[in-house]
C-alpha positions as protocol buffer text, in pm:
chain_id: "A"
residue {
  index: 1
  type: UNK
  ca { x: 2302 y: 3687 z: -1378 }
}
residue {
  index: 2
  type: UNK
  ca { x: 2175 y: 3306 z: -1262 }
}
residue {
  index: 3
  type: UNK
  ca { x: 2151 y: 3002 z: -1358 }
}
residue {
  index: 4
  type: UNK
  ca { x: 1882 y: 2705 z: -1231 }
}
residue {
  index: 5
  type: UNK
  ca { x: 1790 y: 2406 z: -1343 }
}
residue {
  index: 6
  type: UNK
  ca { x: 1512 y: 2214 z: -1119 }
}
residue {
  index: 7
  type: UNK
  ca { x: 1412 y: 1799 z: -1131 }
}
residue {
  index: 8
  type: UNK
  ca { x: 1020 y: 1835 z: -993 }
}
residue {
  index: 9
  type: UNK
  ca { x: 893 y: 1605 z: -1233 }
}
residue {
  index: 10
  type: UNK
  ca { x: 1046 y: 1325 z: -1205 }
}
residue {
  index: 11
  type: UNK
  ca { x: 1007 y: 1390 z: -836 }
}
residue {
  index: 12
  type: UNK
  ca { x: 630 y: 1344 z: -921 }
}
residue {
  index: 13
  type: UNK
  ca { x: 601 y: 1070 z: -1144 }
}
residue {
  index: 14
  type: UNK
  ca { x: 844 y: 875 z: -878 }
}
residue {
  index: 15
  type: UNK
  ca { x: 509 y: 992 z: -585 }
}
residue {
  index: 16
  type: UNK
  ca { x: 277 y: 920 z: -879 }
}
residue {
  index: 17
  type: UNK
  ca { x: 412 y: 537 z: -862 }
}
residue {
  index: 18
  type: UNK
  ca { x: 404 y: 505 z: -473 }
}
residue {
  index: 19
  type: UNK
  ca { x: 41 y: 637 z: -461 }
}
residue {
  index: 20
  type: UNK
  ca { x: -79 y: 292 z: -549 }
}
residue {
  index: 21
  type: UNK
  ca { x: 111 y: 103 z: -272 }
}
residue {
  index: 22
  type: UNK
  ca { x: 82 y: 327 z: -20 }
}
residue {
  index: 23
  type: UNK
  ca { x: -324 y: 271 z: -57 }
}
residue {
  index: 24
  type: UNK
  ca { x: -252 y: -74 z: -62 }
}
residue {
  index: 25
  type: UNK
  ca { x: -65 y: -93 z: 244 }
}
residue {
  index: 26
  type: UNK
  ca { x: -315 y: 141 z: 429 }
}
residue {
  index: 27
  type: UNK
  ca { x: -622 y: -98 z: 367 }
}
residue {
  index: 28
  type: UNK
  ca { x: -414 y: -377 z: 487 }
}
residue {
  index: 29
  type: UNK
  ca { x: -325 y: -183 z: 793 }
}
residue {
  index: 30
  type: UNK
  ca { x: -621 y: -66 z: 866 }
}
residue {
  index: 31
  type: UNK
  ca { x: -812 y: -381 z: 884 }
}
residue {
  index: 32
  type: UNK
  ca { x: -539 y: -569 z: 1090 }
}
residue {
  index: 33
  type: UNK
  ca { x: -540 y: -307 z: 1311 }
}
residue {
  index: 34
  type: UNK
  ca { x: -918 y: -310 z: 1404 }
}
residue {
  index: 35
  type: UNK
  ca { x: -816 y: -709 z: 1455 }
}
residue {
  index: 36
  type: UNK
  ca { x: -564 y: -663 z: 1682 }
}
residue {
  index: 37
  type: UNK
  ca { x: -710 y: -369 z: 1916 }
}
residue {
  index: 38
  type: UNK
  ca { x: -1035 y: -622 z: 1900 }
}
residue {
  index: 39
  type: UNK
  ca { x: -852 y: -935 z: 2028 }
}
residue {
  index: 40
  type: UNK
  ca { x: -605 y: -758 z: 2246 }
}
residue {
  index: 41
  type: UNK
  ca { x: -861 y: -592 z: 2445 }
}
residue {
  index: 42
  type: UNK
  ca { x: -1028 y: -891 z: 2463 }
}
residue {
  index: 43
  type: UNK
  ca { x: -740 y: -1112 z: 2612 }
}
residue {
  index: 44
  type: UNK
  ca { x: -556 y: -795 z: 2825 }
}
residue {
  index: 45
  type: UNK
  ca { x: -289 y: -894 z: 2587 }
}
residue {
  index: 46
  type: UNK
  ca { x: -72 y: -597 z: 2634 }
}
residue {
  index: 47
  type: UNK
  ca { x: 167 y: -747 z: 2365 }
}
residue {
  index: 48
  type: UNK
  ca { x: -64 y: -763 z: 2115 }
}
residue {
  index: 49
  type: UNK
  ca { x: -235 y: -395 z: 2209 }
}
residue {
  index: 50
  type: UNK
  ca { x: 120 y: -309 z: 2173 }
}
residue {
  index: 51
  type: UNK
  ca { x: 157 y: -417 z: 1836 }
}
residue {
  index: 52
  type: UNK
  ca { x: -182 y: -274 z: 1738 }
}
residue {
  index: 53
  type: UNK
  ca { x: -117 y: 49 z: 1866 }
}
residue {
  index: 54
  type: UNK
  ca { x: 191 y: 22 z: 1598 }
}
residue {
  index: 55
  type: UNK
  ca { x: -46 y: -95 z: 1330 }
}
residue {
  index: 56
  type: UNK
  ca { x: -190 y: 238 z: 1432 }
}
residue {
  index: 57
  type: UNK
  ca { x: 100 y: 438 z: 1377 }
}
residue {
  index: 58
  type: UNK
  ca { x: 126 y: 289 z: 1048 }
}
residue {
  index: 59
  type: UNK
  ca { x: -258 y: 412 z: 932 }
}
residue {
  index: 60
  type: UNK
  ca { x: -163 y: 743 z: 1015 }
}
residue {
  index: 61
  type: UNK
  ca { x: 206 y: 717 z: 872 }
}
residue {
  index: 62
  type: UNK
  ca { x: 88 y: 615 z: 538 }
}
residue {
  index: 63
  type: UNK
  ca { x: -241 y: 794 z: 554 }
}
residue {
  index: 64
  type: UNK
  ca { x: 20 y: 1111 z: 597 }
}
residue {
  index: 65
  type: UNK
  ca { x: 214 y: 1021 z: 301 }
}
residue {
  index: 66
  type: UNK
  ca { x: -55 y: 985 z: 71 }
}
residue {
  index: 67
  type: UNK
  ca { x: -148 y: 1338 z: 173 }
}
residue {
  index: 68
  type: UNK
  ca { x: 168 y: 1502 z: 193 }
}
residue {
  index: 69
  type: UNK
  ca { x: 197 y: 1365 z: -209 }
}
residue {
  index: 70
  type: UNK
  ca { x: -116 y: 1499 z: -300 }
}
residue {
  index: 71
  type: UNK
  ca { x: -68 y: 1788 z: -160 }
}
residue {
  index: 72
  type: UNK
  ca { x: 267 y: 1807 z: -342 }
}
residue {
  index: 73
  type: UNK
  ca { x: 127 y: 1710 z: -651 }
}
residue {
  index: 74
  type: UNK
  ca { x: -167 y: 1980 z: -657 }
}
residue {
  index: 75
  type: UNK
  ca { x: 55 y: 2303 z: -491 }
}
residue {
  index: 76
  type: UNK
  ca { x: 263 y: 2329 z: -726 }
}
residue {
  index: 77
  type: UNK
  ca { x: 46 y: 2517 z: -1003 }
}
residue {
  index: 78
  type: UNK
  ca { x: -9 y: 2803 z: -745 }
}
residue {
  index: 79
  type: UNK
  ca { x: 267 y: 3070 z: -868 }
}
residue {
  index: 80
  type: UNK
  ca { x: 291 y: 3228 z: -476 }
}
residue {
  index: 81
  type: UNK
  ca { x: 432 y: 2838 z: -404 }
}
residue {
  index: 82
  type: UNK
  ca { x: 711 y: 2823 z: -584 }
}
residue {
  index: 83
  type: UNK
  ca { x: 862 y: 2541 z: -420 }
}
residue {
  index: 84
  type: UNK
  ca { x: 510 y: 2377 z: -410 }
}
residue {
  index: 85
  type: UNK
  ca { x: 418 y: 2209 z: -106 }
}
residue {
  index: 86
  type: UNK
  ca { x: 663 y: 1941 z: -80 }
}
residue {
  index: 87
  type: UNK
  ca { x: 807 y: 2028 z: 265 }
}
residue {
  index: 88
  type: UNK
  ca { x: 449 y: 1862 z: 347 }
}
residue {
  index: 89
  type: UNK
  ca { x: 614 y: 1524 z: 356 }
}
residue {
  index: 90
  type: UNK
  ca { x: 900 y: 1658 z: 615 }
}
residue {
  index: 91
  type: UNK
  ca { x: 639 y: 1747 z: 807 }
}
residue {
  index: 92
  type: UNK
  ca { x: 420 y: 1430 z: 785 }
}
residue {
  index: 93
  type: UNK
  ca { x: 769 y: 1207 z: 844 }
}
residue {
  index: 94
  type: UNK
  ca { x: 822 y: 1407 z: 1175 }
}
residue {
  index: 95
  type: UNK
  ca { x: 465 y: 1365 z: 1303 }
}
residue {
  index: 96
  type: UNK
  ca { x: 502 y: 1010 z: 1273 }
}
residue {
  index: 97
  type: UNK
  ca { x: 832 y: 999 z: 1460 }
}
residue {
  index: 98
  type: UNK
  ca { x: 697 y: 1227 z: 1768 }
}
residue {
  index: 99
  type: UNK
  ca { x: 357 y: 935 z: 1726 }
}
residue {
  index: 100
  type: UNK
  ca { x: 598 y: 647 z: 1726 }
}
residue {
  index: 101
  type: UNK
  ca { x: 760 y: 750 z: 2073 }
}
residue {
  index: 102
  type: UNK
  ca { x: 456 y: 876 z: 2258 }
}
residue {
  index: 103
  type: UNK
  ca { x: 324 y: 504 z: 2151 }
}
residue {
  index: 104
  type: UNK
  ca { x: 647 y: 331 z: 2252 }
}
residue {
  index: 105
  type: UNK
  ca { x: 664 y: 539 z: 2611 }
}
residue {
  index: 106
  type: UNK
  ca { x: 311 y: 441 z: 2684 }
}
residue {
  index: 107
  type: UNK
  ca { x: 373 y: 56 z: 2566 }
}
residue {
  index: 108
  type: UNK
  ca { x: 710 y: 82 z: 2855 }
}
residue {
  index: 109
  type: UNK
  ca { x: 541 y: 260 z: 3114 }
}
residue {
  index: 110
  type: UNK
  ca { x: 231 y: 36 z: 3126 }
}
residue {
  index: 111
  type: UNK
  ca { x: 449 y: -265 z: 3104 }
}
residue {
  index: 112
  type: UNK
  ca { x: 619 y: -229 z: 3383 }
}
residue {
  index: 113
  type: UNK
  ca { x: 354 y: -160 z: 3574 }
}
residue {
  index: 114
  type: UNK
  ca { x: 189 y: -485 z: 3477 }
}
residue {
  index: 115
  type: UNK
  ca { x: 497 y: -679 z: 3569 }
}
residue {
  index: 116
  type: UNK
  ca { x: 360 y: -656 z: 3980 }
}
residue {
  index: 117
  type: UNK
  ca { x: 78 y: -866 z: 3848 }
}
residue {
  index: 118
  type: UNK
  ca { x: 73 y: -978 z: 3517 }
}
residue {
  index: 119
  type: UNK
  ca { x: -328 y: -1066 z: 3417 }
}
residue {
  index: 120
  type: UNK
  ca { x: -396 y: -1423 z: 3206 }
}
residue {
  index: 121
  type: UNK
  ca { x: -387 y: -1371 z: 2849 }
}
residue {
  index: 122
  type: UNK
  ca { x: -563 y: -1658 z: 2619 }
}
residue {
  index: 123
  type: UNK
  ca { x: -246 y: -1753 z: 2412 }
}
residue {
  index: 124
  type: UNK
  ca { x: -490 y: -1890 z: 2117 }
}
residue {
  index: 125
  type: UNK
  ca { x: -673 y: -1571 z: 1988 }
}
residue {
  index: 126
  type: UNK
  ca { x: -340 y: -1403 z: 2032 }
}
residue {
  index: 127
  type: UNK
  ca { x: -150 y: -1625 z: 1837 }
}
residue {
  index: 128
  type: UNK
  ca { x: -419 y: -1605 z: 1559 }
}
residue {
  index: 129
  type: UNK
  ca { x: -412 y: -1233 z: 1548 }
}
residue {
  index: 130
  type: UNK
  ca { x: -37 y: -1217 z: 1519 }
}
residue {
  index: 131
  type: UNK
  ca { x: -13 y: -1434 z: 1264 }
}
residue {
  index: 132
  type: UNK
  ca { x: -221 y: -1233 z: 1041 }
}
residue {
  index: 133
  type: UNK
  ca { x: -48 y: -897 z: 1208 }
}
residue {
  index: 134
  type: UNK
  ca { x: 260 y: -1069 z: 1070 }
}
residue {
  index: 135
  type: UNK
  ca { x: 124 y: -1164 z: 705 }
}
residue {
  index: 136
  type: UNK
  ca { x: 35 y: -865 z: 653 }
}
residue {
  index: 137
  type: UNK
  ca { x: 355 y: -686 z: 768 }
}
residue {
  index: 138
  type: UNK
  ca { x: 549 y: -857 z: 510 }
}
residue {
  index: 139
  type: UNK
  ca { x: 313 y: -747 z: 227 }
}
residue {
  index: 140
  type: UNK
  ca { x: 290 y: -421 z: 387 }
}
residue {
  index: 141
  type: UNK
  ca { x: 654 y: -447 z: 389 }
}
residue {
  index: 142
  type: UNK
  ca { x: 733 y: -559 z: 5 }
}
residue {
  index: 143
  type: UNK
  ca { x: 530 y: -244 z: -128 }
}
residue {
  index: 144
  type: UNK
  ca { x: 687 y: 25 z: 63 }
}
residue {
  index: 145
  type: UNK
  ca { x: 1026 y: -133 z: 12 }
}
residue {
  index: 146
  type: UNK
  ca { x: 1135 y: 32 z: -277 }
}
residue {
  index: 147
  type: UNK
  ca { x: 949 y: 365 z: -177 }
}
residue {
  index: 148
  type: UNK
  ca { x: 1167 y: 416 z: 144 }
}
residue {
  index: 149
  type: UNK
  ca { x: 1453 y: 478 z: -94 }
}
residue {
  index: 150
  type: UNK
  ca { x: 1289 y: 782 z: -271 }
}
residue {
  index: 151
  type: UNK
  ca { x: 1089 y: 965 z: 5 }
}
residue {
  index: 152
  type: UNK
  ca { x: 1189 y: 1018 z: 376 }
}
residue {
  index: 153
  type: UNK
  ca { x: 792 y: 1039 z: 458 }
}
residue {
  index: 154
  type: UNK
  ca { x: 721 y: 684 z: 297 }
}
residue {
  index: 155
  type: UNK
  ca { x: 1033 y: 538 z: 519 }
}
residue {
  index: 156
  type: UNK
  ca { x: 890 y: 692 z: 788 }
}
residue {
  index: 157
  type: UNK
  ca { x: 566 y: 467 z: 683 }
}
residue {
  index: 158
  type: UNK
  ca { x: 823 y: 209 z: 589 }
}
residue {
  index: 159
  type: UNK
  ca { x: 1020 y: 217 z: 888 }
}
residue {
  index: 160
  type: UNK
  ca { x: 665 y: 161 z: 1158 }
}
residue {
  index: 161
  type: UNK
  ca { x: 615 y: -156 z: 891 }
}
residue {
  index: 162
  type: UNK
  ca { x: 921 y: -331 z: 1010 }
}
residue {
  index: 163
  type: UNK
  ca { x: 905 y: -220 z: 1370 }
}
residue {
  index: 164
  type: UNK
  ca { x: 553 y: -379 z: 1349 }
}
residue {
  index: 165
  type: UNK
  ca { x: 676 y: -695 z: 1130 }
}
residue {
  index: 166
  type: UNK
  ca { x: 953 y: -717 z: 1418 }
}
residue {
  index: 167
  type: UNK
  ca { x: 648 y: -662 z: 1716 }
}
residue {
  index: 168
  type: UNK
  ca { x: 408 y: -925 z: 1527 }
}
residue {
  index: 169
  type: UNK
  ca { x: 722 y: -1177 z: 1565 }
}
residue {
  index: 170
  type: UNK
  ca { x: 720 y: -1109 z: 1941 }
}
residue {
  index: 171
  type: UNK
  ca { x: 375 y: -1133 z: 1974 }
}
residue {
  index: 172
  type: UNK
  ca { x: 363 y: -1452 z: 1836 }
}
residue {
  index: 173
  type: UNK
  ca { x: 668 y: -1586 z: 2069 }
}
residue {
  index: 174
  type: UNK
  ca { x: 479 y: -1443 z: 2361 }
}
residue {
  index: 175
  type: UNK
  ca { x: 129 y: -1629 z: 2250 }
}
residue {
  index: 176
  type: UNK
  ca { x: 311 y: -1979 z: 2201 }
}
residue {
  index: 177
  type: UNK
  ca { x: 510 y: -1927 z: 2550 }
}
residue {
  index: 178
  type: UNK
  ca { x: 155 y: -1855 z: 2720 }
}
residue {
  index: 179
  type: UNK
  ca { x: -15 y: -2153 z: 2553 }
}
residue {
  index: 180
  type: UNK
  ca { x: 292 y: -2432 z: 2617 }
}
residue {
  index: 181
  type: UNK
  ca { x: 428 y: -2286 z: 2957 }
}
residue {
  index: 182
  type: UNK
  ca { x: 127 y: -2040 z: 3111 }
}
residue {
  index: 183
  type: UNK
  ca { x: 412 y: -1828 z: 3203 }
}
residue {
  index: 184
  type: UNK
  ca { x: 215 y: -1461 z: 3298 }
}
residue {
  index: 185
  type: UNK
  ca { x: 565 y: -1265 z: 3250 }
}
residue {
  index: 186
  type: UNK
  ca { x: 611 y: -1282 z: 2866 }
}
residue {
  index: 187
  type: UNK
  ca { x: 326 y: -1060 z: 2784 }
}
residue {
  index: 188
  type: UNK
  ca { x: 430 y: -787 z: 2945 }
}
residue {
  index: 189
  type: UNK
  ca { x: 831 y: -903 z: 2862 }
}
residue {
  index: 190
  type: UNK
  ca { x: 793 y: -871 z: 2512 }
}
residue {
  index: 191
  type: UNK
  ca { x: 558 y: -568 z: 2505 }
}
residue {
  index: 192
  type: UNK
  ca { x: 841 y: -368 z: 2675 }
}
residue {
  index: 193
  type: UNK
  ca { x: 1085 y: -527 z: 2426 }
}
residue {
  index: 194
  type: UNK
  ca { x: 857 y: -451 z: 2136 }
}
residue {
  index: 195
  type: UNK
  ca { x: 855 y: -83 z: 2257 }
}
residue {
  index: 196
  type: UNK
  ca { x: 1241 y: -22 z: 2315 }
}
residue {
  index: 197
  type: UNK
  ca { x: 1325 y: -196 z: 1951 }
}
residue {
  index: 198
  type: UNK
  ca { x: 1129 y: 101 z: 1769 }
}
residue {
  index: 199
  type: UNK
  ca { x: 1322 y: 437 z: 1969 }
}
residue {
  index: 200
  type: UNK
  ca { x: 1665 y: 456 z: 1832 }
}
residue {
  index: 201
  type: UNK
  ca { x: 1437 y: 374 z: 1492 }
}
residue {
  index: 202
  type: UNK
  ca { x: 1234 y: 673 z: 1614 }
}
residue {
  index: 203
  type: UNK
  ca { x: 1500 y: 891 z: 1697 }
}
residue {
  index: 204
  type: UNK
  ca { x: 1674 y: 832 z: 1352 }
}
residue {
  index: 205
  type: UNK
  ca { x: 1377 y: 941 z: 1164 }
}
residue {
  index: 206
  type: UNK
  ca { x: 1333 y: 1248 z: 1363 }
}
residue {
  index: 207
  type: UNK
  ca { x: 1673 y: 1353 z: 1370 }
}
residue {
  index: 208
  type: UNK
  ca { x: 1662 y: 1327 z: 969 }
}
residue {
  index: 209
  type: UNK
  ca { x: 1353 y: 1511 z: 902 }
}
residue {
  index: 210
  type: UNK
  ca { x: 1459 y: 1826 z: 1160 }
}
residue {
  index: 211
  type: UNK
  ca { x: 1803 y: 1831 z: 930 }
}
residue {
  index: 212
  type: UNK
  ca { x: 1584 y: 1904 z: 673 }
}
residue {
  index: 213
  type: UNK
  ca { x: 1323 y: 2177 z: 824 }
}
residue {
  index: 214
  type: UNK
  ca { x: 1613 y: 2369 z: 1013 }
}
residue {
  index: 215
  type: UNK
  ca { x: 1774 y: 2354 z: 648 }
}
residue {
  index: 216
  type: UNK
  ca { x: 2112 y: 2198 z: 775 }
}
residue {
  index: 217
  type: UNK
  ca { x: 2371 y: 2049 z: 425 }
}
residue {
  index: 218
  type: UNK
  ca { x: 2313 y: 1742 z: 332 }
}
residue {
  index: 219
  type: UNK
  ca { x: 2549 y: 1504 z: 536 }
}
residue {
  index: 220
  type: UNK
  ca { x: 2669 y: 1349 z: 253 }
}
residue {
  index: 221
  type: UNK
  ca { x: 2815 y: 1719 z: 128 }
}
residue {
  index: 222
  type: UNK
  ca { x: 3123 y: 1874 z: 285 }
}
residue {
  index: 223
  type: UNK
  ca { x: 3072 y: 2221 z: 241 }
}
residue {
  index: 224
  type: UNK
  ca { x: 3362 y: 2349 z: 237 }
}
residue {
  index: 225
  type: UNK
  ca { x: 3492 y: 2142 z: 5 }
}
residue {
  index: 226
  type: UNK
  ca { x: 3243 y: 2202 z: -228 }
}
residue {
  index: 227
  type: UNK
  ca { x: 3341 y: 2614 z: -177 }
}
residue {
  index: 228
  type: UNK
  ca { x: 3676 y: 2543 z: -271 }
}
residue {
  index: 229
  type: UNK
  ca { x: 3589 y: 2309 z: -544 }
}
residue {
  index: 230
  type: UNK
  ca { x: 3388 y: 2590 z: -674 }
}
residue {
  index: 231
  type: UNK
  ca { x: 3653 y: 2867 z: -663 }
}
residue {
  index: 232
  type: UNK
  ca { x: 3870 y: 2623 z: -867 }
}
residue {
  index: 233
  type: UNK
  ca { x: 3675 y: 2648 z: -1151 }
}
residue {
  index: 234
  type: UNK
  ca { x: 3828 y: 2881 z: -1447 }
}
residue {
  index: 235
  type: UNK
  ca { x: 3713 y: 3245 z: -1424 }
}
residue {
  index: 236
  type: UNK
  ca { x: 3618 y: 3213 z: -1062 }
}
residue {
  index: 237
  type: UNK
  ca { x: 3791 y: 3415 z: -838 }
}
residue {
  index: 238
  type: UNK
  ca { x: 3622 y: 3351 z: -523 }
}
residue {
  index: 239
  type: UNK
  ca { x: 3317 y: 3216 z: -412 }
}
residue {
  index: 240
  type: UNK
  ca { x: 3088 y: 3365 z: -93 }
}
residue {
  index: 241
  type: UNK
  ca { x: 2681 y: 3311 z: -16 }
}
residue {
  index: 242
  type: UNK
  ca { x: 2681 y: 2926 z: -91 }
}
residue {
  index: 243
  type: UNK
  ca { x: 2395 y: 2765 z: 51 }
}
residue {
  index: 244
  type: UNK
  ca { x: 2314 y: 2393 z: 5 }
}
residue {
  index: 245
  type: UNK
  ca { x: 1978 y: 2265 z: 186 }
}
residue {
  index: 246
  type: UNK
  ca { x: 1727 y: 1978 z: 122 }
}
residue {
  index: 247
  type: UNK
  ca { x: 1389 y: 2032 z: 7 }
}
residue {
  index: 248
  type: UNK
  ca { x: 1238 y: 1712 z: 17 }
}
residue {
  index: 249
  type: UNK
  ca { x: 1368 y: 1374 z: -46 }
}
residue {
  index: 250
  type: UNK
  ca { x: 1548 y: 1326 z: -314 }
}
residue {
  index: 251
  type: UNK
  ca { x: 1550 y: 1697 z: -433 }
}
residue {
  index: 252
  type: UNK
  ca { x: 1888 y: 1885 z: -285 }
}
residue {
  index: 253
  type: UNK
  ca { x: 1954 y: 2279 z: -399 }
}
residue {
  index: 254
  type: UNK
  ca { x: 2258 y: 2497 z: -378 }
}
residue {
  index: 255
  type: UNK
  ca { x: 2274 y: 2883 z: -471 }
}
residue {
  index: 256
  type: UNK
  ca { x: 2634 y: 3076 z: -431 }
}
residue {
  index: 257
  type: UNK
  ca { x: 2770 y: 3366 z: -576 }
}
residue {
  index: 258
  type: UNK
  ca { x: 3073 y: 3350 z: -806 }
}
residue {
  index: 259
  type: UNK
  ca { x: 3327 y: 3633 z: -792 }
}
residue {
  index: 260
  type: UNK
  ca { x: 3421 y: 3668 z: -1124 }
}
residue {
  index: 261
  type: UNK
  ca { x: 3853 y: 3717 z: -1270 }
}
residue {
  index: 262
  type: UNK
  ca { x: 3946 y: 3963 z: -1518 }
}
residue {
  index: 263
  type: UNK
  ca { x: 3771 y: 3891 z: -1895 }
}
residue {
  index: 264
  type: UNK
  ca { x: 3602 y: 3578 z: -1776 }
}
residue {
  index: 265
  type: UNK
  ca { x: 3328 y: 3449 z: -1930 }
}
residue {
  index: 266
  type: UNK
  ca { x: 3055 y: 3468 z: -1726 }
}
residue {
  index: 267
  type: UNK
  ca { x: 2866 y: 3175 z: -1951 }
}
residue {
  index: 268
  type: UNK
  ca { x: 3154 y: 2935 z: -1973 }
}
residue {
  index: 269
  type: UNK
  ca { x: 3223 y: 3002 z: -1589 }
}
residue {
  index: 270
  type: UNK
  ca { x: 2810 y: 2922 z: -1497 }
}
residue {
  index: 271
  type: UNK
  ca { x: 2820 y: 2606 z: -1756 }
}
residue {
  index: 272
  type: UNK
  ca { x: 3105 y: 2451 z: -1571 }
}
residue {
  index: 273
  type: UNK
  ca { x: 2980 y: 2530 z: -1195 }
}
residue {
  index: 274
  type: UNK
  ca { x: 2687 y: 2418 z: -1283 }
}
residue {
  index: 275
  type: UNK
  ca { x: 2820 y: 2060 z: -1457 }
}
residue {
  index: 276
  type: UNK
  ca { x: 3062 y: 2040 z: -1148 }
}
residue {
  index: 277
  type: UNK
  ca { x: 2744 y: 2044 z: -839 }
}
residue {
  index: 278
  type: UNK
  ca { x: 2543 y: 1840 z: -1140 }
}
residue {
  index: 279
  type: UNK
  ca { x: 2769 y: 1516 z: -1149 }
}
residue {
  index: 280
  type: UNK
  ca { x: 3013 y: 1547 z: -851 }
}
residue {
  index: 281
  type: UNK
  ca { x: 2734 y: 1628 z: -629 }
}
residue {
  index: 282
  type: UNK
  ca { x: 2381 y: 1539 z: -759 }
}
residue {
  index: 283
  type: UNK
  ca { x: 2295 y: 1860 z: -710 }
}
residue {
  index: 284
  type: UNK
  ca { x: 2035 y: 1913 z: -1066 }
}
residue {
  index: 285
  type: UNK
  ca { x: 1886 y: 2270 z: -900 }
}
residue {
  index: 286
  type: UNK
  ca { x: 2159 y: 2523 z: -874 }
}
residue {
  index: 287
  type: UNK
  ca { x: 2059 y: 2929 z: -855 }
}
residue {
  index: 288
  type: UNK
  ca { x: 2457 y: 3086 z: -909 }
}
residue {
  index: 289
  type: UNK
  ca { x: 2472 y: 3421 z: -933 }
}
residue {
  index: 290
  type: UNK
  ca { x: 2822 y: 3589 z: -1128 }
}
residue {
  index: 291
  type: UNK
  ca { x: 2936 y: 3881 z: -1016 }
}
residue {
  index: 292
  type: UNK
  ca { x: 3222 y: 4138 z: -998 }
}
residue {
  index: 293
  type: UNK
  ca { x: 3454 y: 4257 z: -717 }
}
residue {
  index: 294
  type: UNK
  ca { x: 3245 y: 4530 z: -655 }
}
residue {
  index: 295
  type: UNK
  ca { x: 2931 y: 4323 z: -650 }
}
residue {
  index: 296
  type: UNK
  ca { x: 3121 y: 4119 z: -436 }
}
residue {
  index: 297
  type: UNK
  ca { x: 3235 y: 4349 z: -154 }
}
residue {
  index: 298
  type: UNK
  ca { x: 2844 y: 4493 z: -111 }
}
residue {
  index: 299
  type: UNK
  ca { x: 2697 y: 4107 z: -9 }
}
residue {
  index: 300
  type: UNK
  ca { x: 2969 y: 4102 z: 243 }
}
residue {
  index: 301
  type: UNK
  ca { x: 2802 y: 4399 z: 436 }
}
residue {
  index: 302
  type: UNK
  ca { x: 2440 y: 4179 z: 482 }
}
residue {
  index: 303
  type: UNK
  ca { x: 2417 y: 4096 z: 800 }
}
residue {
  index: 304
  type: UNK
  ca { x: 2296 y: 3710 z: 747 }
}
């Protein structure tokens, strides 16, 4: 016998509301980034082709994140998908992490290559660019805000916005050093700085979205102690099987099988499991299955 309760719609009416930024923010993205590839080529301002390339990583973040929601959104009415598609957005958040190095090792490595003989960059059309680079950012920035709370795939989005609002800063320190000093050096100075800021960032992001595809707890759940809370509720005699994984953001699921005592009550015993992973855990989709000790002693012989 089993019990489940599941949360997917408010898990789409939350995507439903972040459509609308996320379009916004891509148009604004897209356009700056055309500016800044433009100008950057133009000036061999490796700063600025820096921060373009991370404009770049932004179209693409977002662009993925307004798929992996519509793909979301539309799987789910296929019955052979009963989870729907959501592990699209896992997906979409790691692809921007692997992007986001690749672009940061290439901004290092030609960097330091430069630094033997740094070119002249025009510090004017550079300063321009980043300035707008840098408006943008912050609106860019105030949309997906809120959004990065919900959805690992729109922080992932979220997080190349600030590594770009941080890059469009440098950019502009770089462009007002060239223009008042001439020194060659910062260029090349800040586009390695630019590129080493965004890796730990990078590495975070990864590290969060393989938790989630290799199916790892949630870190925020001891295990264990959720076991034992478990096989303290009344009528439970022990408690084996217990899973706990993340499907998405924001959507966490648990299934475990109860060992039932003598005369329990197999509904009272699934009403209170299920109320204790509900509001000491946040954990709305539970699958528990009740058994007895016979039950029991046959899923110990599975090999996984």
């Amino acid at each position: 016998m089993g019990h489940g309760h599941g949360h997917g719609h408010g898990h789409a009416s939350a995507s439903g509301r972040l459509a609308g930024r996320l379009w916004a923010a891509f148009g604004i993205a897209a356009a700056i980034m055309v500016v800044e590839f433009a100008v950057g080529f133009a000036t061999s301002s490796l700063a600025l082709i820096s921060d373009a390339a991370h404009m770049l990583t932004d179209v693409v973040g977002v662009g993925l994140a307004l798929a992996a929601i519509v793909v979301a959104r539309r799987a789910r009415s296929k019955p052979g998908r009963t989870f729907g598609l959501y592990r699209a957005e896992v997906l979409a958040a790691l692809a921007n992490a692997v992007l986001l190095f690749g672009v940061a090792a290439y901004v290092v490595t030609e960097a330091v290559q430069r630094f033997t003989d740094p070119p002249e960059v025009a510090g004017l059309p550079v300063l321009l660019a980043a300035a707008a680079g840098l408006a943008a950012n912050i609106v860019s920035f105030l949309l997906l805000r809120d959004g990065a709370e919900e959805s690992l795939n729109v922080r992932g989005a979220y997080l190349e916005v600030v590594a770009d609002l941080i890059g469009s800063v440098g950019v502009l320190v770089s462009a007002l050093i060239t223009l008042t000093t001439g020194w060659r050096w910062a260029d090349p100075a800040i586009g390695v700085a630019i590129g080493l800021w965004v890796l730990p960032r990078t590495w975070s992001l990864a590290r969060r979205a393989l938790r989630i595809l290799f199916q790892h707890a949630p870190e925020r759940v001891d295990v264990t102690e959720m076991a034992a809370r478990l096989g303290g509720v009344t009528g439970v005699a022990e408690v084996h099987d217990l899973h706990v994984w993340t499907l998405t953001s924001g959507m966490e699921v648990a299934s475990a099988h109860l060992t039932m005592a003598e005369r329990a009550d197999q509904g009272a015993v699934l009403d209170a499991a299920r109320e204790l992973l509900s509001s000491d855990y946040g954990i709305e989709h539970a699958t528990l299955q009740v058994e007895h000790r016979e039950a029991a002693s046959k899923c110990r012989q599975l090999s996984w």
